[in-house]
N, C-alpha and C positions, 0 to 999 in steps of 0.2 A: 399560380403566382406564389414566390416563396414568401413568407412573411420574417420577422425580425431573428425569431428564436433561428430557425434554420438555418438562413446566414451568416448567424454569431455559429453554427455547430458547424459547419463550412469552412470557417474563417479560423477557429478552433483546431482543427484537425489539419487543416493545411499550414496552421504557423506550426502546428509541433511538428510536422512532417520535413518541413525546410529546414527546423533545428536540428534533426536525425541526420539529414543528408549534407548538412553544416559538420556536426559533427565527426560524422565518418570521411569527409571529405579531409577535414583538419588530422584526423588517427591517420591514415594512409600518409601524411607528410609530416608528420609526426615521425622525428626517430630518440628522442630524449625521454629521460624518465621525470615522470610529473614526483615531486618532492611536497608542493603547495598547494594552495587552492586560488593562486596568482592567475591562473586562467580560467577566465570568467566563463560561465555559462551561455550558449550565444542567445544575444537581445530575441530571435523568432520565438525563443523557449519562454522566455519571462511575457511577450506578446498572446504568448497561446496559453498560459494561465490566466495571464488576465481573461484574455477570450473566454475560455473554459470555466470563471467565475460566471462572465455575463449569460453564457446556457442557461446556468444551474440557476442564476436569477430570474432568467425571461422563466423555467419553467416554473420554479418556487410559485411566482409572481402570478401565470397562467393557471395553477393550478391551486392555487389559496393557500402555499404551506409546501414544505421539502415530500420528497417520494421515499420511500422505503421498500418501492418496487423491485426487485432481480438488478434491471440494467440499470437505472435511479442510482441506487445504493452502489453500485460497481462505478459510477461515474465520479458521487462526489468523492470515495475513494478514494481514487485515482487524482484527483483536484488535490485531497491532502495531501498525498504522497509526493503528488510535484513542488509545490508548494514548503513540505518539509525538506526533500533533498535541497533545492535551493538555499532553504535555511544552512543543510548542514555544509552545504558548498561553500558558505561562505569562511569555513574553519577548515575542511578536507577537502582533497582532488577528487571530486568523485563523479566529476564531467564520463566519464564511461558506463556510469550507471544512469544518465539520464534520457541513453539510446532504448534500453528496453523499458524505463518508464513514462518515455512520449508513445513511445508504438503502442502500449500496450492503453494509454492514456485515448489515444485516436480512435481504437478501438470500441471501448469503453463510450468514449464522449458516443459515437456514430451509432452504437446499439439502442442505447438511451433514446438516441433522436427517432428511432427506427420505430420502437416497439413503445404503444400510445399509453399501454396502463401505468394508470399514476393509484398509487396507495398512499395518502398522506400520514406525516408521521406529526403523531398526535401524540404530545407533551401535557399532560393534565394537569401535572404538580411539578415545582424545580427541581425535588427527588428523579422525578421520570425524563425530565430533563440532563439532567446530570445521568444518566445511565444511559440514553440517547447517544448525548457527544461523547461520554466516553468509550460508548463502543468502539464507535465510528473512528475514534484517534487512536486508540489500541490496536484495533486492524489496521490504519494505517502503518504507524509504528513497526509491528509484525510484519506488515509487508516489507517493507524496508529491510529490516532485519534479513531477510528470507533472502532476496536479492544480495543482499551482503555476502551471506553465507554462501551460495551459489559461486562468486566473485571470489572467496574466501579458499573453496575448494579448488579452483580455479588454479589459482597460485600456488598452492598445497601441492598440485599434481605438476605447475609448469616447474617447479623448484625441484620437484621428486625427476623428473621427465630432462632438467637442464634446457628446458625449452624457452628461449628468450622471445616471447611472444610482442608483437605491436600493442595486442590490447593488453597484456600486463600491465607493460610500460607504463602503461598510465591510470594503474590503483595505485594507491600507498602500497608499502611495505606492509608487509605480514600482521608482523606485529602491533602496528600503526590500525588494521582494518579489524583486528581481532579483538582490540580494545574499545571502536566504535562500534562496532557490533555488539560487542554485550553492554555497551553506553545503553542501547536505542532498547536491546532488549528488556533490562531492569523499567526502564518509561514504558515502557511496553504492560510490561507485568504487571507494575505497579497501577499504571491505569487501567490496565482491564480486572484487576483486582475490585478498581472501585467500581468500575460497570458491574460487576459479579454482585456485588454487598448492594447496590444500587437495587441492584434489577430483583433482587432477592424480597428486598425491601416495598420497592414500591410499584412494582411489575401486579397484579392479580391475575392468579392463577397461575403462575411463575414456572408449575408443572402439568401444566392443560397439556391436550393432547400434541396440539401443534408447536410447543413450547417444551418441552419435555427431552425430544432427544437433541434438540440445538443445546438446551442449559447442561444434560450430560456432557458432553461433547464440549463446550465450552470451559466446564469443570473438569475435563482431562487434557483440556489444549493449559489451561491453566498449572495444572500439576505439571506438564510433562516442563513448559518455563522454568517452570519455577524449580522443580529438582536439577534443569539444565544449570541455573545460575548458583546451585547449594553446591551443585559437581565442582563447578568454575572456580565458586571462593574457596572451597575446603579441600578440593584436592585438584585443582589448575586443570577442570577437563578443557580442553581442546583440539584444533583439526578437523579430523575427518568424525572423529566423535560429535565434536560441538556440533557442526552441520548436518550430521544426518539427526541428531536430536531436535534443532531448530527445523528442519524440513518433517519431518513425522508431526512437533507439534502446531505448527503452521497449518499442515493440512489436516488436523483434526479440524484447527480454528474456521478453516475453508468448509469443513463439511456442516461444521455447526448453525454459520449465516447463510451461506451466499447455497450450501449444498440444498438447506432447506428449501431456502426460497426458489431453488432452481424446479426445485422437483412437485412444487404445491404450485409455483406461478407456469411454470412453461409445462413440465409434464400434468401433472393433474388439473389446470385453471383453476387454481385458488389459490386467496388471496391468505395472508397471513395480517 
């Protein structure tokens, strides 16, 4: 018999999946160019975050406190992430970024539900606290960012290409997508700057073994931002530059968290 949490991950994953097929349904009749953010997000997308809160509660809840497990940590994620596009929808068009972050959102939630270890994330001080969330909103952030970029090249090449594409049609403008993207990225930086000094701070053993090549790697997903945004103000980098700098240091960022825990939780059985 399923019990409440399962239901709510059921319930979760099939309203993001009807916003997907909402969506693509609306682009395919779709021949105008989106300008605004006048077209809302569909109501299954805003239902399946809620949904996707009540998982992450029933498991919190089940489990005496948040997970920090591999799939755990990829879910609430993915919860930010939805959660911030909506925010930023309500100011940009940016309804065609919300196809690949419900799928990947579905994903995410169904892993989680699938795979039982729970590692609780234990908060000892508001210092450890404050380098907690602001991992976790940094990597959101950076996510975002990343999908941007991806979007960003996109139009780079349909412009280069003269290719008037459906799914352009419905980013902003270039110039419009190139300025929220290094918006999201600066928040970005600047908060996983404070997770860095955070964790620096109030982390013990901050260079232990299992600890050691996440915080390198985090300290070059860091530099490689941060010289992206020094490039941007002092000498206007952009394009295919920007993106492939935001995609190198992204996936440093990926190897540092999610690489770690992939390869101590699922390849080796340990816990971090």
């Amino acid at each position: 018999m399923m019990n409440l949490a399962n239901i709510a991950t059921l319930a979760c994953m099939l309203f993001y999946l009807i916003a997907v097929i909402q969506l693509l349904a609306n682009l395919s009749k779709s021949s105008k160019t989106v300008t605004d953010s006048s077209s809302p997000v569909p109501a299954w997308g805003l239902i399946g975050a809620v949904m996707h809160f009540v998982v992450i509660f029933f498991d919190a809840k089940q489990n005496q406190g948040l997970s920090s497990s591999f799939f755990d940590a990829l879910s609430i994620t993915a919860f930010i992430v939805v959660n911030m596009c909506l925010i930023a929808q309500t100011r940009y068009p940016l309804r065609i970024l919300f196809i690949p972050v419900f799928l990947i959102s579905i994903i995410c939630v169904g892993m989680a539900n699938r795979v039982s270890l729970h590692i609780p994330i234990v908060a000892t001080s508001p210092g450890m606290l404050t380098h907690i969330l602001s991992s976790i909103i940094a990597y959101s952030l950076l996510s975002i960012v990343t999908l941007q970029a991806m979007a960003l090249q996109m139009i780079d090449y349909s412009l280069r290409e003269r290719n008037d594409s459906i799914w352009l049609r419905q980013l902003p403008p270039l110039q419009t997508m190139e300025t929220l993207l290094f918006q999201f990225m600066t928040m970005g930086w600047l908060i996983l700057t404070v997770a860095l000094v955070s964790g620096g701070i109030y982390v013990d053993d901050f260079f232990s073994q299992h600890l050691a090549h996440k915080t390198v790697l985090s300290i070059m997903s860091w530099l490689l931002f941060g010289l992206l945004l020094l490039g941007r103000h002092r000498y206007g980098w952009r394009g295919s530059l920007a993106v492939k700098w935001t995609l190198t240091a992204f996936f440093t960022l990926v190897l540092a968290y999610f690489g770690t825990h992939f390869v101590l939780e699922i390849i080796l059985k340990k816990t971090v």
